[in-house]
C-alpha positions, 0 to 999 in steps of 0.5 A: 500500500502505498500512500501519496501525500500532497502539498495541502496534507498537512493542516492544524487542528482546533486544538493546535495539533498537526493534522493528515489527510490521506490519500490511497492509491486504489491500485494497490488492493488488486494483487492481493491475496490475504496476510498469509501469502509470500511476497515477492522478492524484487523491488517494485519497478519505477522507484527511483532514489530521493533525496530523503534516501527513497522516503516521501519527503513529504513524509518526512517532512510531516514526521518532522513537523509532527514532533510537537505541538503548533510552535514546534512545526512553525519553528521547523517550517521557518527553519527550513525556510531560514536554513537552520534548525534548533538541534535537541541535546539527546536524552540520557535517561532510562533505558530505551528512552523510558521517560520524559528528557527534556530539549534544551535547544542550542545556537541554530547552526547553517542547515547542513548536507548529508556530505557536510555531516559526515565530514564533520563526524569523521572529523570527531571520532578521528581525535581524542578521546577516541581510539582505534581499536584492533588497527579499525578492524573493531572501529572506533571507542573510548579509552574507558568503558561502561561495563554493565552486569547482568540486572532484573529486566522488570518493567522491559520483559518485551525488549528482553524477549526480543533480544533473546529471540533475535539471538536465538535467530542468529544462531539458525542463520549460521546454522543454515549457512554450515547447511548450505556451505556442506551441500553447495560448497562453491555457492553457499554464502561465507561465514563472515557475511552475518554478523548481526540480527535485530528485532521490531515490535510493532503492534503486536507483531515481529519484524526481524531485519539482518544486515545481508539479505542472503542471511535470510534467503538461506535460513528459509531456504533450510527451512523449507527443505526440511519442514516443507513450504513456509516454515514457522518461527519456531521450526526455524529456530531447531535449525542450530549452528553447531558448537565447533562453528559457534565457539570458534575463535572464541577464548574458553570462558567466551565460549563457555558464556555463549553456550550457557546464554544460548541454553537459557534463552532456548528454555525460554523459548520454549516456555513461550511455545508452551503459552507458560511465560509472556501474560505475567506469570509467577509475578513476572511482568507482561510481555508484549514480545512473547505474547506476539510470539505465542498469537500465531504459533503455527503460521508461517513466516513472511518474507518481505522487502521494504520496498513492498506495496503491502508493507503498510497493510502488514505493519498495521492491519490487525489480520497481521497480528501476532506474524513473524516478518523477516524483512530484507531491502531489495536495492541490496540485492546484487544487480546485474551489469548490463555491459559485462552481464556480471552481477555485481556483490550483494549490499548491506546495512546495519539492521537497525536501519532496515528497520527504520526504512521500514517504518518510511516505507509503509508511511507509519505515522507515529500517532496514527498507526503504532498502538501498544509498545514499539521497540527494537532490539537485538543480538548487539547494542546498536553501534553508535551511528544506529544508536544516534539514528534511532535517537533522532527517530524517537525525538525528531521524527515522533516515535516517542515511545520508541524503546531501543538499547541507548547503551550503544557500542562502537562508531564504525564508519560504514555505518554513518556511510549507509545512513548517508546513503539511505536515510539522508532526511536525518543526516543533519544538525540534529544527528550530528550534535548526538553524535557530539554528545556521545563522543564528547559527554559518554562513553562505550559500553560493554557487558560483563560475562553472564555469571559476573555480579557487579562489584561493591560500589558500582554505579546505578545507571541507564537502569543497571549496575555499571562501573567504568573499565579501561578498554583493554578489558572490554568484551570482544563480542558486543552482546546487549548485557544478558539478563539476570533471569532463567527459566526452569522446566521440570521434564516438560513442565515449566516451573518457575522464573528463577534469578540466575545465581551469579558468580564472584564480584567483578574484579580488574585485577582478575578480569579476562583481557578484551579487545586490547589496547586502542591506539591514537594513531590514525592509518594514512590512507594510499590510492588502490589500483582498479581493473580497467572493464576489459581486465575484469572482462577477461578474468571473469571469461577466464574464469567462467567462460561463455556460453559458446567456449566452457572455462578449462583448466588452462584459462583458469590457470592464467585467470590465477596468474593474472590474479595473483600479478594484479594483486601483488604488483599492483595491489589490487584487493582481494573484493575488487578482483573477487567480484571480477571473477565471481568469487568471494574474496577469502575463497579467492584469497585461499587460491592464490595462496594455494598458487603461489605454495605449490603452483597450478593444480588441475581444476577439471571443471565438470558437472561432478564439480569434484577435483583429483586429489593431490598427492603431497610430498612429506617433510619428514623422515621416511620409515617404520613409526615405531621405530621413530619415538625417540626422546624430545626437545622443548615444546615450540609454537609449532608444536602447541599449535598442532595441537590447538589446531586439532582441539578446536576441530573436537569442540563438543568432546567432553574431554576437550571441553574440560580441557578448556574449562582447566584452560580457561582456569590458568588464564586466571590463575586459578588452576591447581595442577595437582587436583584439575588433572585429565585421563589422557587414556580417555582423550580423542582418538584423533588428538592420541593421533596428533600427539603420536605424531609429534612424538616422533618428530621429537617432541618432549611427552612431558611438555606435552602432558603439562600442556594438556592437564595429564599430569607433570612428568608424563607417564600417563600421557606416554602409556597412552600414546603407546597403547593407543597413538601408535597403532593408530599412527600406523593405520593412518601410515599404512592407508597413506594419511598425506598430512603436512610435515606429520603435523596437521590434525587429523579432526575434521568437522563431521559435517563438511562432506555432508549433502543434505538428503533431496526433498521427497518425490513431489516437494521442492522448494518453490521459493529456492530457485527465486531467492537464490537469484536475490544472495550475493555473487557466487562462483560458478558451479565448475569451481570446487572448494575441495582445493584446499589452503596448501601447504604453508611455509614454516614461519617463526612465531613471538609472543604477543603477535598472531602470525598471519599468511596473506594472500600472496604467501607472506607472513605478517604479524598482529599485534594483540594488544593494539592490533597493529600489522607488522613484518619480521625483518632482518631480526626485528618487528617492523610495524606497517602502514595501514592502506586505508583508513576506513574501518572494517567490522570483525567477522563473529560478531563484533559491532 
């Protein structure tokens, strides 16, 4: 439904308030077909950007002008007439905005460009008191940090329920990628391209946005191949990412809370699908959010773009209440080049502010059409772009009962660069000064773990316990703080709403280090070099070929040539020549590292889309194993990390997670070596294998068995390799284990040669072939993901730095306190220059 505003729409009222008539377009009704249909997937054709970011600027105007009585709107009529507008100071009360803040107006600037503000917040957040943290690769922040600890939620039981559901959904989404990478390893989307989920309540109903549009296509597209055509919410959310893939890259005791945050919020869901938590129950208070969940159970869930027509219909009409809408934003959806016929990469935004455009879209009148709570909230804390947005939503557009997360996180540019782009109508003197405000007169927050209570002495602010920490100490994901509740069952029977018992007080001088210290420096930017059209053209006919002359295994070689001397001699990125050829860029990264080690392989593009495998030469000694165990040197780096390699491929075990749990009690010092000991007998095969390994190639068993909690001298791990790691060294020998230098873990993830089963006779999916027009690039279906990393050159390895390998095979180091990029040369560290001065969000959920 689409709503046409005019030049006459807005009038006052007797009583001094703004005033809308409306008119419909008729046209809109006749496609359609009741509140349980599937939209379509592409945008409405004829929509062309404006200046308000694709929003009617008559819209905008009149939610502008809406945000009080007579005076306010002659004052911003004037202003706009005038160039310049009073700017609001943003409200540091209760969370979400729960309160009544007061305006105190400033000096009424010049009114200001979209381009003009982002100069002027680039200028902020590029000096003191901000900080670069993780070389930018984790934005932007303060020196300190609000820490807050986990509180009672009473009195915002709707915004709890849907930050847990938004988690909860979060995880199916990367659960559903590890589904689609097993069956289609060449075509599934990339891990690292999910990175956040976020939540509308908006009568009665759910509105769940994701930055990319494929991390929704994906999910539904699981769903319906296991559960058949429109999956429901809570089939969706069964579809769980497994362990290995959740906790990785994760220290032990962030694991540790991410698996216990996810168990709780599961017994809650549940207790919602049971209709036993949501309408107060046990004294717990009423839960909009849980009580939309449990309207409609069983109804599938709809898929729609904001662009849609109906949107409107879906957004107010009560026949939509108590629905699931999973949102996506069509314009950016990879569009096809009309010249080269190559589509370009797949968009993104930051989901807030999918959310927000939604709310343009469908012409939602804060007045006229939002009854009952309005909140959004998800997995993280909004970043502090998002969170200066939704602000300027709540007091300069009129959702004043809008409640959202004003414990925002850090600045990433890219965000302040999308809201640019898409939601210019806010871009003005008023966002700017909240972003002046949370640069100058806050700080950033982060959340303590799940189990730690706040210290004596914290301060109660923005409704919890918070004390202030240096950077150092902040979390490295930015979840919103976990609440202090639980749910408990009694087999099937929901029981009661428990307080989580916590663990001991918070304390600096014990606390896990976060993300490490910020840096002021500020990375000097340098031009990149680009393709010219006829260079992407030939390395993507290299690549793909054509419809007349199929790719072979010659012209990929020279594609990887001319790839791998593009991006070493003239510095091309990895995404410009990625999106040539159609390739994601850390697959694209893989080959050329591949290249450059062992040089071309035969690539045998075919309808099999499988790959010979390649026999590797062994850089150790050849002979009887048993023959090799000999006493060992001291345990390197090289060694430690065979073994870490080979732990994380077992996460799940019981003997490893209990290994990470005696790990996770070192780093904080309280490990006691002579009562926290393991049974090496008990330990993974595949592990038993690895330590074989290093044992003949000369590895002290006791240095080992000290690493791995089996005691201090060894003699337990040393039978236990004996009895059990030779034989299974030889079997490995004996059916020609082709493993680096004797040294790579044997574990792999039990589902990574998986293929899903197809649907039964009669079903497919009718939405699968649709979507799958809608996700990012992907590379042809000639190209196999069976080639592997290769071989990599040893490398020395320091204390305080991750050794890293870039795509042209060469080392450099991150250092991990400041996450500057350094070299090894000629004896010493030798930090780089950065080549661009733009920040990049962390894969694995840091916003």
């Amino acid at each position: 439904m689409e709503w046409l505003f005019h030049s006459d729409a807005a009038v006052v009222g007797e009583e001094g308030q703004l005033m809308w008539r409306r008119q419909v377009d008729s046209s809109v009704h006749g496609g359609h077909s009741g509140p349980g249909r599937r939209t379509d997937q592409s945008a409405r054709p004829g929509r062309t950007p404006s200046p308000t970011g694709g929003l009617n600027a008559a819209y905008v105007q009149a939610l502008q002008g809406s945000a009080g009585n007579t005076a306010v709107g002659h004052m911003l009529a004037a202003g706009s007439a005038q160039g310049s507008f009073p700017v609001q100071r943003m409200y540091h009360g209760g969370h979400g905005g729960q309160g009544s803040g007061g305006y105190a107006p400033a000096p009424a600037p010049q009114q200001m460009t979209p381009a003009q503000v982002t100069g002027q917040i680039s200028a902020l957040v590029n000096a003191p008191p901000m900080l670069n943290y993780g070389a930018l690769r984790q934005g932007r922040a303060h020196e300190q940090f609000w820490m807050r600890f986990p509180r009672d939620m009473a009195g915002q039981e709707a915004e709890q329920t849907l930050s847990e559901t938004s988690t909860l959904l979060f995880d199916s989404m990367k659960g559903a990628q590890e589904r689609a990478r097993a069956a289609e390893p060449d075509q599934a989307a990339e891990d690292s391209d999910n990175r956040e989920v976020q939540g509308m309540l908006i009568n009665d109903r759910l509105v769940f946005a994701t930055n990319f549009n494929s991390s929704i296509d994906t999910l539904v597209d699981e769903g319906e191949q296991e559960f058949g055509e429109g999956p429901t919410l809570q089939e969706l959310l069964t579809i769980q990412q497994s362990d290995a893939g959740r906790t990785q890259n994760l220290r032990p005791h962030e694991a540790e809370n991410l698996r216990d945050k996810l168990e709780s919020y599961r017994r809650k869901n549940r207790a919602i699908a049971m209709k036993q938590r949501g309408a107060g129950e046990q004294g717990r208070g009423y839960d909009a959010t849980a009580m939309a969940l449990r309207r409609k159970l069983k109804a599938p869930v709809i898929v729609a773009n904001v662009e849609d027509g109906d949107l409107r219909e879906m957004l107010t009409s009560k026949d939509f209440a108590g629905r699931v809408i999973l949102l996506r934003f069509g314009a950016l959806d990879p569009r096809k080049n009309k010249q080269t016929g190559r589509k370009t990469r797949e968009k993104s935004v930051h989901a807030e502010q999918k959310l927000l455009l939604a709310l343009g879209y469908a012409g939602i009148s804060p007045h006229q059409d939002v009854s009952g709570p309005l909140a959004i909230m998800g997995k993280y804390r909004p970043c502090m772009g998002c969170a200066a947005a939704l602000k300027y939503y709540q007091e300069r557009m009129g959702f004043r009962g809008l409640s959202f997360d004003e414990n925002y996180g850090h600045y990433f540019q890219t965000s302040v660069n999308n809201l640019a782009e898409h939601h210019r109508h806010i871009m003005d003197a008023h966002y700017l000064e909240y972003i002046r405000q949370m640069v100058r007169e806050d700080v950033t927050s982060t959340p303590a773990l799940r189990h730690e209570a706040a210290p004596a002495g914290s301060e109660f602010r923005r409704g919890g316990p918070t004390i202030r920490v240096p950077g150092r100490y902040a979390s490295r994901q930015a979840d919103v703080t976990p609440p202090a509740s639980d749910a408990e069952f009694e087999g099937d029977e929901y029981v009661r709403n428990p307080r989580r018992k916590m663990g001991q007080a918070y304390e600096l001088e014990t606390a896990h280090l976060g993300i490490g210290r910020g840096s002021q420096s500020h990375p000097v930017g340098r031009r990149l070099d680009e393709l010219t059209e006829n260079q992407a053209a030939e390395l993507h006919e290299l690549w793909n070929g054509s419809a007349a002359h199929p790719p072979t295994n010659e012209s990929r070689q020279r594609a990887l040539e001319l790839a791998y001397h593009y991006s070493r001699k003239r510095r091309i990125t990895l995404s410009i020549l990625g999106a040539a050829i159609g390739l994601h860029e850390k697959r694209l990264g893989t080959y050329l590292t591949k290249y450059a080690n062992e040089g071309h392989w035969e690539h045998m593009p075919s309808r099999s889309n499988k790959l010979p495998s390649q026999p590797r030469e062994r850089d150790r000694h050849r002979g009887d194993p048993s023959k090799q165990f000999t006493k060992g040197g001291q345990l390197d780096d090289r060694g430690r990390r065979a073994i870490d390699e080979t732990l994380a491929g077992l996460r799940g075990d019981p003997w490893v997670a209990e290994w990470e749990r005696f790990r996770g009690y070192e780093e904080s010092g309280r490990l006691d070596r002579a009562s926290h000991t393991l049974n090496p007998t008990k330990a993974p095969s595949e592990l038993l294998l690895t330590l074989a390994r290093l044992r003949r190639d000369g590895y002290d068993v006791p240095q080992m068995s000290r690493y791995l909690y089996t005691g201090d001298n060894g003699d337990n791990l040393r039978k236990a390799i004996s009895r059990k790691g030779k034989s299974l060294l030889e079997q490995s020998e004996s059916a020609g284990d082709t493993a680096m230098g004797g040294m790579a873990p044997a574990a792999s993830s039990a589902g990574s040669s998986r293929r899903r089963a197809a649907p039964p006779s009669g079903r497919q999916s009718t939405t699968h072939s649709r979507r799958r027009q809608s996700v990012s690039s992907r590379p042809e279906r000639g190209e196999s993901s069976a080639m592997g990393a290769g071989r990599q050159p040893r490398h020395p390895e320091f204390e305080g730095f991750e050794l890293r390998i870039d795509p042209n095979g060469q080392p450099y180091y991150i250092e991990e306190e400041t996450g500057g990029i350094y070299v090894y040369l000629d004896g010493r560290m030798v930090r780089v220059r950065q080549a661009s001065p733009v920040d990049t969000e962390m894969s694995g959920g840091y916003r």
